[in-house]
C-alpha positions as CSV (number, residue, x, y, z in Angstrom):
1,X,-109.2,51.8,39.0
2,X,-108.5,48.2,39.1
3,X,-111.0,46.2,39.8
4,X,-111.5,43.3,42.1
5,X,-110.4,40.0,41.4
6,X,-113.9,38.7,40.0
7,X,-114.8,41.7,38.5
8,X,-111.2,41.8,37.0
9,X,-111.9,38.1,35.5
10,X,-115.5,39.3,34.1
11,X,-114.2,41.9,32.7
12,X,-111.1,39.8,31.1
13,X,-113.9,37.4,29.7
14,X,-116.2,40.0,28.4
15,X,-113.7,41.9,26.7
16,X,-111.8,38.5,24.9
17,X,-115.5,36.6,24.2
18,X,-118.3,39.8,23.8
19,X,-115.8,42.4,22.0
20,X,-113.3,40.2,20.6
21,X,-110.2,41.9,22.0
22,X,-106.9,40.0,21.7
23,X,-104.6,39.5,24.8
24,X,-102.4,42.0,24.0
25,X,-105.3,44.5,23.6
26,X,-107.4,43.4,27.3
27,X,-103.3,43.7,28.9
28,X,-103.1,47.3,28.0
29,X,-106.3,48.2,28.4
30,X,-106.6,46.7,32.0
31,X,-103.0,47.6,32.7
32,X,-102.0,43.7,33.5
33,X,-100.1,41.3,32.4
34,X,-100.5,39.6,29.3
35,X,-99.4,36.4,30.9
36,X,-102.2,36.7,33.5
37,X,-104.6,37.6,30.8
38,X,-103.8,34.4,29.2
39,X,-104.0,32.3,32.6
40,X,-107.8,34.2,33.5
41,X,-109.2,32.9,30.0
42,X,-107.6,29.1,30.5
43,X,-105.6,29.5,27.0
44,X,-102.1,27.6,26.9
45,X,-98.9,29.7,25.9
46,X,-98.8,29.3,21.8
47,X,-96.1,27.0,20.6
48,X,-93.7,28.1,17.8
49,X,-93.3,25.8,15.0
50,X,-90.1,25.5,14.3
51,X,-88.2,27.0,11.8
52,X,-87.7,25.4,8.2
53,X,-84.0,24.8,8.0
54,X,-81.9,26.5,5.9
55,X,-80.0,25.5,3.1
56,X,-76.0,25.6,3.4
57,X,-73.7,26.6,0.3
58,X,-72.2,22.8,1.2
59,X,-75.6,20.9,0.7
60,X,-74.5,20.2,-3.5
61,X,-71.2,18.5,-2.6
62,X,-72.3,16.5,0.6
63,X,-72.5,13.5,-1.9
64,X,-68.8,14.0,-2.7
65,X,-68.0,14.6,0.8
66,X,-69.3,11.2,2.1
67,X,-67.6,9.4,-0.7
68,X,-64.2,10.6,-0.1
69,X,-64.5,10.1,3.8
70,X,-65.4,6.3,3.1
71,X,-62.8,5.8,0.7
72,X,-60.0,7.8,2.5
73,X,-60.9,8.4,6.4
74,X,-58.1,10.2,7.0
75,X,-58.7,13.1,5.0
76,X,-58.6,16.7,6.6
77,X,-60.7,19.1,5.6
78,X,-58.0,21.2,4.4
79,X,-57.4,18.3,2.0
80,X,-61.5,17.9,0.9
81,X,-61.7,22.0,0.4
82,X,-58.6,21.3,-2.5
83,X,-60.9,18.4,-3.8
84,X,-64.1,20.1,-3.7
85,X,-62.6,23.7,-5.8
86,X,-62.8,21.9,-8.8
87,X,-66.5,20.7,-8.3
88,X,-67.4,24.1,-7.7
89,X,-67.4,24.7,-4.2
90,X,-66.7,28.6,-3.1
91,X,-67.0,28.3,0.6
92,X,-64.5,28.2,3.5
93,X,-63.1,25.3,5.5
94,X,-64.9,25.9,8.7
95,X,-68.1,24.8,7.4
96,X,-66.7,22.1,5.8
97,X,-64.6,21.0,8.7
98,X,-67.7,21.3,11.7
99,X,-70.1,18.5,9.2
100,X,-66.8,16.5,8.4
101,X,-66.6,16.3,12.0
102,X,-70.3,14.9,12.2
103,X,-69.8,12.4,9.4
104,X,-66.5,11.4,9.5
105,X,-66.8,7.7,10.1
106,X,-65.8,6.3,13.3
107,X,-62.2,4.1,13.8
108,X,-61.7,1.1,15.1
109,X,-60.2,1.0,18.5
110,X,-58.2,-1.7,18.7
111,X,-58.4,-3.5,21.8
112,X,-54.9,-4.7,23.3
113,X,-53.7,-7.7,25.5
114,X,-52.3,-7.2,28.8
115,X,-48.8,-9.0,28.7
116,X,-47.5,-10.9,31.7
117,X,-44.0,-12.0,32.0
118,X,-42.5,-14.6,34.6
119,X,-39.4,-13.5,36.6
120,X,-36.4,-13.6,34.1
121,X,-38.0,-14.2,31.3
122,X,-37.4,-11.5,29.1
123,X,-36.0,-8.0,28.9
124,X,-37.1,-5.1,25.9
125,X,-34.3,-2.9,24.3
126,X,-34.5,0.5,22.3
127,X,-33.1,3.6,21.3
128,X,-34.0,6.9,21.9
129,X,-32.9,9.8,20.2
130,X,-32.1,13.6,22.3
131,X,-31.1,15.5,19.4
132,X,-27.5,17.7,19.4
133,X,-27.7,18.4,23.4
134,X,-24.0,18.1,24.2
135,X,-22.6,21.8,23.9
136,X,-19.9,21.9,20.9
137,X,-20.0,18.3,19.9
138,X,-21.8,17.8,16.3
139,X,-23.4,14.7,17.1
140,X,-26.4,13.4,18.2
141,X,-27.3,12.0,21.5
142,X,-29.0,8.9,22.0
143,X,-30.3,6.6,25.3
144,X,-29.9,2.8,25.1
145,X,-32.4,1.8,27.6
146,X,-32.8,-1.9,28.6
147,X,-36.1,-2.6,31.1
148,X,-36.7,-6.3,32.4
149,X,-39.7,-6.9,31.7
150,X,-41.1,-8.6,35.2
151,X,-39.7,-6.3,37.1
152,X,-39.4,-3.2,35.7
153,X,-35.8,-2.7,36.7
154,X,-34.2,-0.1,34.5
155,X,-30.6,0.1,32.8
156,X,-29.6,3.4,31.1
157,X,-26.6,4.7,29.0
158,X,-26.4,7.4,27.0
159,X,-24.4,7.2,23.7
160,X,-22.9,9.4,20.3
161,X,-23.4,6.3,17.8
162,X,-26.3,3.6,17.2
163,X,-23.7,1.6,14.8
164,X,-23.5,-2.2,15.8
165,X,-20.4,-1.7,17.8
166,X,-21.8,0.5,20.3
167,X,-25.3,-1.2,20.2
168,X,-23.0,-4.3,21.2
169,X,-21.1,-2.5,23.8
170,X,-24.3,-1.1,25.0
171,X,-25.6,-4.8,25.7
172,X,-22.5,-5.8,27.2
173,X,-22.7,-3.9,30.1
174,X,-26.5,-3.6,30.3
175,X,-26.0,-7.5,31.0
176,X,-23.1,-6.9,33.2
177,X,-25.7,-4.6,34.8
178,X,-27.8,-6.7,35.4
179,X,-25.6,-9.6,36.4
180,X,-27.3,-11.9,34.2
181,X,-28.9,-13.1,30.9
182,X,-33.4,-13.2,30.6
183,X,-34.6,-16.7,28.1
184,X,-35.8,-13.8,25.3
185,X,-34.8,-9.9,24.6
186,X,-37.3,-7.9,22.8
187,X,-36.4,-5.2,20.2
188,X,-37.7,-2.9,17.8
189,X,-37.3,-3.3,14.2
190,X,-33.4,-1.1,14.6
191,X,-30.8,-2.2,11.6
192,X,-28.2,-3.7,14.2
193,X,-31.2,-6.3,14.9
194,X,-33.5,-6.9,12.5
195,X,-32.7,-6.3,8.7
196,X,-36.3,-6.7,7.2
197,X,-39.5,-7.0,9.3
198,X,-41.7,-9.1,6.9
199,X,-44.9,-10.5,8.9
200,X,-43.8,-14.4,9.3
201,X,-40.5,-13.8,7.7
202,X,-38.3,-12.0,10.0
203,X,-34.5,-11.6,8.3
204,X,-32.6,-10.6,11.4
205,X,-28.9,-9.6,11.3
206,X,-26.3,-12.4,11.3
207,X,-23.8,-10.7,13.4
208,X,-26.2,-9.6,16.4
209,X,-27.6,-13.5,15.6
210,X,-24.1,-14.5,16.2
211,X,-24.2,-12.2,19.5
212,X,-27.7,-13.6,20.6
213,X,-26.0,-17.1,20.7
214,X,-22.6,-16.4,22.0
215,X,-24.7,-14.7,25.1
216,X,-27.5,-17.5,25.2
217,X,-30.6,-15.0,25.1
218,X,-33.1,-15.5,22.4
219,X,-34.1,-12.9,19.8
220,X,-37.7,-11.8,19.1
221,X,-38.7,-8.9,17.4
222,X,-41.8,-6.4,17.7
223,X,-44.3,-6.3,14.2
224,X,-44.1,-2.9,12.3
225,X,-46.0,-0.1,14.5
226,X,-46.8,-2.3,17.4
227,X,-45.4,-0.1,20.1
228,X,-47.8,-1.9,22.9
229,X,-45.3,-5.0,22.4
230,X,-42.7,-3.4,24.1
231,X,-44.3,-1.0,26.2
232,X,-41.9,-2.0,29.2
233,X,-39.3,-0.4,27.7
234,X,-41.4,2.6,25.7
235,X,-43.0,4.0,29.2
236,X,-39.6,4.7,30.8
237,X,-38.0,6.4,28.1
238,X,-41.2,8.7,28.4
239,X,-40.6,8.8,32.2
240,X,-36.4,9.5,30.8
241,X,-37.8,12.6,28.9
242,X,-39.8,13.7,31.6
243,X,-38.3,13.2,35.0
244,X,-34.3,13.0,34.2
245,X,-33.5,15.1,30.8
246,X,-35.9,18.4,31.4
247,X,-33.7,21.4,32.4
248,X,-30.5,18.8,32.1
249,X,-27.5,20.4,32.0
250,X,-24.2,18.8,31.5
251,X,-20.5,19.5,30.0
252,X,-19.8,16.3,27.9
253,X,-20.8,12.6,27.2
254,X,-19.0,11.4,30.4
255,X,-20.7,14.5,32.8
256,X,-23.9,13.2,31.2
257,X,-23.5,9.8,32.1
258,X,-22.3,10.1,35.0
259,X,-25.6,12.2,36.0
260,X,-27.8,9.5,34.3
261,X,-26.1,6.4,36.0
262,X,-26.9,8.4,39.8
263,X,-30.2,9.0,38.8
264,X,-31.0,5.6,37.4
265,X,-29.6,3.8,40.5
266,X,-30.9,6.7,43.2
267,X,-34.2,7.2,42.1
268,X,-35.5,5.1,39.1
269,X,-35.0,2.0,40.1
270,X,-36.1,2.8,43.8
271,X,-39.1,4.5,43.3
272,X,-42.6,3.0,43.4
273,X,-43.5,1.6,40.1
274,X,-46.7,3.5,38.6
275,X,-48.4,0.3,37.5
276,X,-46.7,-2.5,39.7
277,X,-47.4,-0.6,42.8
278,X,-43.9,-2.0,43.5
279,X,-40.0,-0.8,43.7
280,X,-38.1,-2.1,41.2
281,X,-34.7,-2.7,42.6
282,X,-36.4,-4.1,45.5
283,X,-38.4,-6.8,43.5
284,X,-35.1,-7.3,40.8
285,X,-33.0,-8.2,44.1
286,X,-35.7,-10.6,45.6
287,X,-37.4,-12.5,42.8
288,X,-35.7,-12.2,39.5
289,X,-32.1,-11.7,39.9
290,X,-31.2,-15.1,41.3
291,X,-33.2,-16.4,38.0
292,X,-31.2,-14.8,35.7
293,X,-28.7,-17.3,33.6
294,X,-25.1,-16.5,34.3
295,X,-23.3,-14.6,31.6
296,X,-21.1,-16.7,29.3
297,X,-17.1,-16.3,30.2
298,X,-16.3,-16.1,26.2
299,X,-15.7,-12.7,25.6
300,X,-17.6,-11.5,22.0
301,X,-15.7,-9.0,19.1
302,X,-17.8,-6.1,19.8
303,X,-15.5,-3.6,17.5
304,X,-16.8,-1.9,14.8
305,X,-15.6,-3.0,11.6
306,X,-15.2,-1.4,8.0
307,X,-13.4,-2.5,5.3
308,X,-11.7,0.5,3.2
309,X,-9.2,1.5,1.0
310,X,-6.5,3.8,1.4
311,X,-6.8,7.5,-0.5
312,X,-3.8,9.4,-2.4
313,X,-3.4,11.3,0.8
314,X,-2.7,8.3,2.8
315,X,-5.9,8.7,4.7
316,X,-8.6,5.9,5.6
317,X,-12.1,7.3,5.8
318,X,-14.4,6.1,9.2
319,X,-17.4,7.5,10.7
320,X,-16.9,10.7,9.3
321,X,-13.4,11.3,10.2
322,X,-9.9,11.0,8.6
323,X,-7.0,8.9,9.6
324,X,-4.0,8.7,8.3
325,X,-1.8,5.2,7.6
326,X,1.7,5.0,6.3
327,X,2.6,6.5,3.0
328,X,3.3,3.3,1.2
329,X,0.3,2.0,1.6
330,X,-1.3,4.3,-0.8
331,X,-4.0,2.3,-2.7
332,X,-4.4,-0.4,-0.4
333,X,-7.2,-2.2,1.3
334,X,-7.1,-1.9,5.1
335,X,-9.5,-2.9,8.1
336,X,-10.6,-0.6,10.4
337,X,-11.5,-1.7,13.9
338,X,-12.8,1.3,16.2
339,X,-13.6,1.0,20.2
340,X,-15.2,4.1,21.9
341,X,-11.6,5.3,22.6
342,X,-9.7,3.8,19.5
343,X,-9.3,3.6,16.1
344,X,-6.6,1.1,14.9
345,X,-6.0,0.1,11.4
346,X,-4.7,-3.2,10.0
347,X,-3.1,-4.2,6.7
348,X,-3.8,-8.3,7.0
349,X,-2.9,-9.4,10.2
350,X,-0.3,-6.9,11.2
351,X,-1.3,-3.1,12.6
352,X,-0.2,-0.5,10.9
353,X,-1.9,2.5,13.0
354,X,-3.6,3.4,15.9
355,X,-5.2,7.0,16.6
356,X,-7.4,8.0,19.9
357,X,-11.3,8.4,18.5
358,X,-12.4,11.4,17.5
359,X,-16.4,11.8,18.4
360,X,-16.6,14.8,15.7
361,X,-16.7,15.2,12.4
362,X,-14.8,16.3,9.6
363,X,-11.6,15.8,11.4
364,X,-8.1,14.9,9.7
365,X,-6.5,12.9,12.4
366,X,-3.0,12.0,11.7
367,X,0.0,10.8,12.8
368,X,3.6,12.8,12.5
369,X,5.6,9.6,11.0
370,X,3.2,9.0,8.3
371,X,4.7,12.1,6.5
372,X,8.0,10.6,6.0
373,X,8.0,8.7,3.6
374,X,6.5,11.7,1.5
375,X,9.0,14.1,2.2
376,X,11.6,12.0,0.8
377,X,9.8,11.5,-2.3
378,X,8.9,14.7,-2.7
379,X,11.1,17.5,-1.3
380,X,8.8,20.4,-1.7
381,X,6.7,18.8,0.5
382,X,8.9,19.6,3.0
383,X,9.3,23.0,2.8
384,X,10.5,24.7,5.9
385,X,11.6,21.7,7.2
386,X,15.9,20.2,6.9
387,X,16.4,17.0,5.6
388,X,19.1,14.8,6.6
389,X,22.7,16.3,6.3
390,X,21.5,20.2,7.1
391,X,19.3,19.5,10.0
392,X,22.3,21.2,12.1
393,X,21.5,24.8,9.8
394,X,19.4,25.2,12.5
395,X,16.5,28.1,11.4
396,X,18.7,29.7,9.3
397,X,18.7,26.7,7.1
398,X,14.6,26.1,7.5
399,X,14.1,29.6,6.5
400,X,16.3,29.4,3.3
401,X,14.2,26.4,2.5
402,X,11.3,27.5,2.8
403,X,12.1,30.8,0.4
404,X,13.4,28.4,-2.4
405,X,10.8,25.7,-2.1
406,X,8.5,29.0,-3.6
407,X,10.1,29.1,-6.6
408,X,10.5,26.6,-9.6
409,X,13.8,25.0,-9.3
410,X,14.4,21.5,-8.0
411,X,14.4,21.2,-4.4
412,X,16.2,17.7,-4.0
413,X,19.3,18.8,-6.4
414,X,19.3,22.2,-4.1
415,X,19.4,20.2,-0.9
416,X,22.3,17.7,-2.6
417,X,24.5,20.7,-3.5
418,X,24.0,22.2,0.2
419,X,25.0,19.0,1.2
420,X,28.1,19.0,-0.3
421,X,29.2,22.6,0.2
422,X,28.7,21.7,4.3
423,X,30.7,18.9,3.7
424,X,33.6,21.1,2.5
425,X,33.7,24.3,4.3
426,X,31.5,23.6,7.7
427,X,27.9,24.0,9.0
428,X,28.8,27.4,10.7
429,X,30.9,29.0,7.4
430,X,27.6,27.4,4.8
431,X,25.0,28.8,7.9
432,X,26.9,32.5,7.7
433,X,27.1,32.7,3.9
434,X,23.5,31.2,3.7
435,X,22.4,34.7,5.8
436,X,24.4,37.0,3.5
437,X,22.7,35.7,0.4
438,X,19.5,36.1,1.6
439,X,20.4,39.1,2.7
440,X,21.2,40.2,-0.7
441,X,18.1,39.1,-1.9
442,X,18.9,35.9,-3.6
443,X,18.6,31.9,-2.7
444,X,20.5,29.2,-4.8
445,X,23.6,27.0,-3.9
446,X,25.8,29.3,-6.3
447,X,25.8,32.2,-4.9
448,X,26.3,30.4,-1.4
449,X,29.3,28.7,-2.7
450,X,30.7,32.3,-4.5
451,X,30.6,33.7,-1.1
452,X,32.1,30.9,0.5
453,X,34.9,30.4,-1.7
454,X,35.4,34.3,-3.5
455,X,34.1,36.6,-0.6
456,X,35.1,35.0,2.4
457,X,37.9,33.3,0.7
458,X,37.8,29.7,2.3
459,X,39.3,26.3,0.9
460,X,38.1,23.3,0.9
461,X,38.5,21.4,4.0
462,X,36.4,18.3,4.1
463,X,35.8,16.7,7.3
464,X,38.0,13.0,7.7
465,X,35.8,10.3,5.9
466,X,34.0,8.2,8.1
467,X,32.9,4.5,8.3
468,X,30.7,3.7,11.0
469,X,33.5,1.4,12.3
470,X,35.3,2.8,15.5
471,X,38.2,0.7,14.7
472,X,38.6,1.3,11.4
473,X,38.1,5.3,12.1
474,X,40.9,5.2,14.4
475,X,43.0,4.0,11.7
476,X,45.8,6.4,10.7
477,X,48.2,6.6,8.2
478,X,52.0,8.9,7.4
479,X,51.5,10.8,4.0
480,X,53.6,8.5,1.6
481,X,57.3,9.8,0.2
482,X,56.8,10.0,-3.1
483,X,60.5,10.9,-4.0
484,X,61.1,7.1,-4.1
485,X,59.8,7.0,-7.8
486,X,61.6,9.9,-8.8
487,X,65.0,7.7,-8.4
488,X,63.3,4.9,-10.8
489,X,63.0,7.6,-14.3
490,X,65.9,8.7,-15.3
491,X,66.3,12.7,-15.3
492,X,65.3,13.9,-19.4
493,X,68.0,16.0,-21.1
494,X,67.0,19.8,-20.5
495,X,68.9,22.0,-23.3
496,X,69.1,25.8,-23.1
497,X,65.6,27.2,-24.8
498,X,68.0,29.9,-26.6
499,X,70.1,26.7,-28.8
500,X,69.1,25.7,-32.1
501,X,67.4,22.5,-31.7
502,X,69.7,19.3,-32.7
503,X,69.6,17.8,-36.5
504,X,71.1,18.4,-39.7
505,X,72.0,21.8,-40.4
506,X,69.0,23.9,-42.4
């Protein structure tokens, strides 16, 4: 039986002091609680020391951890564990990467600027690059984005070339755009701008200089990995990536333009800017447009332009393409001037061809004249096809050609003999005896000429010699009587073959 609450407590003291019991022991034996066994006899609950800590298999090469953190922070553990191998250690990374997170030593934040800009005073330029997106085209697509920087309003193109020329052409109509020129343009360290970013010794790149001044904008340039310094122009080709060119689809560079020029005027520029709290277009048409300078009327040489010289095959190399150039100018140096639509090639001042661009690569483009003067040079080059003189065989004649241009013999005296023998008996007899030697099995102007002359038994009937002059062709004259000169010589004495021939007798 339990007893009563003061007997209960007597009993709890005279069991712990008189017998000695532990609080464990008086608990069972009273059937309570060890926690009210220890609140009847005023004890506090024991406290645990706490435990010694344990060593760690890393604890030798914390030393060599430390030392390689302060010398290199950027280590990963990855990195330490093939440093620490050699010293012995055999544990895993995870250890090793949970204290390198404890120790590692703490970077410097930088802290930035906030960079205001006046109404017209400057506008930020880059590239971006969206990989091969354009379905069968083997070129990569890029985004010339132009932002001003007061007022956030946004100029986009998309483009299949970063060379000057279409960086050039990209400015062009960004400023036509924009209907105006800002004091300063700010770009990133690309080739067509800047050729070496030294700190305090900028060497940009005289043509785009050249550009700079002809347009009246001047030319400043970010420092190496300072992408806060143009952050006007970084944040929307993040917003480009995330808002216009997810789930994107389009045909071809002009489909994809089109699509980004609606969204850039439609939505872009007439949403509410994130950090101005304003709309672009809205701000561009009220406070900075009308401070814009006016575009210089002098129109600027944006072509690209590539000096080159001309292969064996008459080809001149650009951009990855071929295009061919007269025959005869085999060996020479040529200029290459290329639009986005055209490619025209120059031999000092005077053109010598022009091809529509090709925006892929590997391609021979060529021109059907250029081959002339190669054919006439070389007569197997023309297989299959009739020079002047038998271009009236019709196929019969491009098929015979083609069959002997296989074989060894010269083509140019074979051509000169055909020639002739149409010349004497007719394109329709040559054409017809042409057939029945290859029918036979054979090609060659001799066996053509056999059958003309033995089989078919034909003669000779050249067609009346002509000179180009109508008067002189319609020229005609009587066959001359040649009996006149007979009358001049007198008749020789004839004797009888059977008579002794006349002298002194034998």
């Amino acid at each position: 039986m339990t007893p009563d609450a003061p007997d209960r407590t007597a009993e709890v003291l005279r069991l712990a002091y008189v017998e000695g019991l532990g609080i464990r022991t008086i608990a069972r034996r009273l059937s309570m609680a060890r926690k009210t066994v220890r609140k009847l006899l005023g004890r506090a609950p024991k406290q645990l020391a706490p435990p010694a800590p344990r060593g760690s298999i890393l604890d030798p090469h914390l030393p060599a951890i430390r030392k390689m953190l302060e010398e290199t922070p950027e280590l990963t553990a990855p990195a330490v564990l093939e440093r620490l191998r050699p010293l012995g250690y055999a544990g895993g990374v995870s250890i090793l990467r949970d204290h390198m997170r404890e120790i590692r030593p703490r970077l410097h934040r930088e802290a930035f600027l906030t960079l205001d800009f006046r109404p017209g005073q400057a506008v930020q330029v880059d590239w971006a690059d969206f990989g091969y997106a354009i379905p069968g085209c083997p070129r990569r697509v890029s985004a010339f984005v132009m932002a001003l920087c007061y007022s956030r309003y946004l100029y986009l193109e998309f483009t299949l070339s970063q060379t000057m020329g279409s960086f050039l052409r990209c400015m062009e109509r960004g400023l036509a755009f924009y209907g105006g020129v800002t004091f300063a343009d700010i770009f990133d360290n690309m080739k067509t701008v800047v050729l070496s970013p030294r700190p305090g010794a900028t060497v940009f790149n005289p043509r785009f200089l050249e550009y700079a001044r002809a347009r009246g904008f001047a030319v400043q340039a970010c420092n190496v990995r300072r992408g806060n310094e143009k952050g006007r122009v970084e944040r929307p080709i993040g917003f480009i990536r995330d808002r216009f060119w997810s789930g994107r689809r389009f045909t071809d560079l002009l489909d994809l333009n089109v699509q980004g020029a609606k969204w850039r005027d439609e939505f872009a520029n007439n949403r509410v800017h994130e950090v101005t709290g304003k709309v672009p277009s809205l701000v561009f048409e009220h406070e900075e447009k009308r401070l814009l300078r006016p575009i210089p009327p002098a129109p600027f040489d944006t072509d690209e332009l590539v000096s080159t010289g001309v292969t064996k095959t008459y080809r001149v190399a650009f951009d990855r393409n071929r295009y061919s150039v007269p025959s005869r100018l085999v060996g020479q140096s040529v200029l290459v001037r290329a639009n986005d639509d055209t490619v025209s090639i120059f031999l000092g001042p005077k053109q010598v061809a022009r091809h529509a661009r090709s925006w892929r690569i590997g391609e021979d483009i060529k021109h059907e004249s250029h081959d002339d003067g190669v054919l006439a040079q070389k007569p197997r080059a023309a297989a299959g096809q009739l020079p002047p003189g038998l271009d009236a065989l019709g196929e019969i004649g491009a098929r015979y050609l083609k069959v002997f241009a296989a074989g060894s013999r010269s083509i140019q005296r074979e051509v000169t003999r055909l020639v002739f023998l149409v010349e004497l008996f007719g394109t329709g007899n040559t054409a017809a005896a042409m057939h029945d030697v290859m029918a036979t099995g054979h090609v060659g102007a001799e066996y053509v000429e056999y059958v003309l002359r033995h089989k078919k038994g034909l003669k000779p009937a050249p067609a009346p010699l002509r000179l180009g002059d109508p008067e002189l062709d319609a020229l005609g004259f009587r066959e001359p009587d040649l009996s006149a000169y007979d009358r001049l010589v007198p008749a020789p004495m004839t004797r009888d073959p059977g008579e002794p021939p006349e002298g002194p007798a034998a």
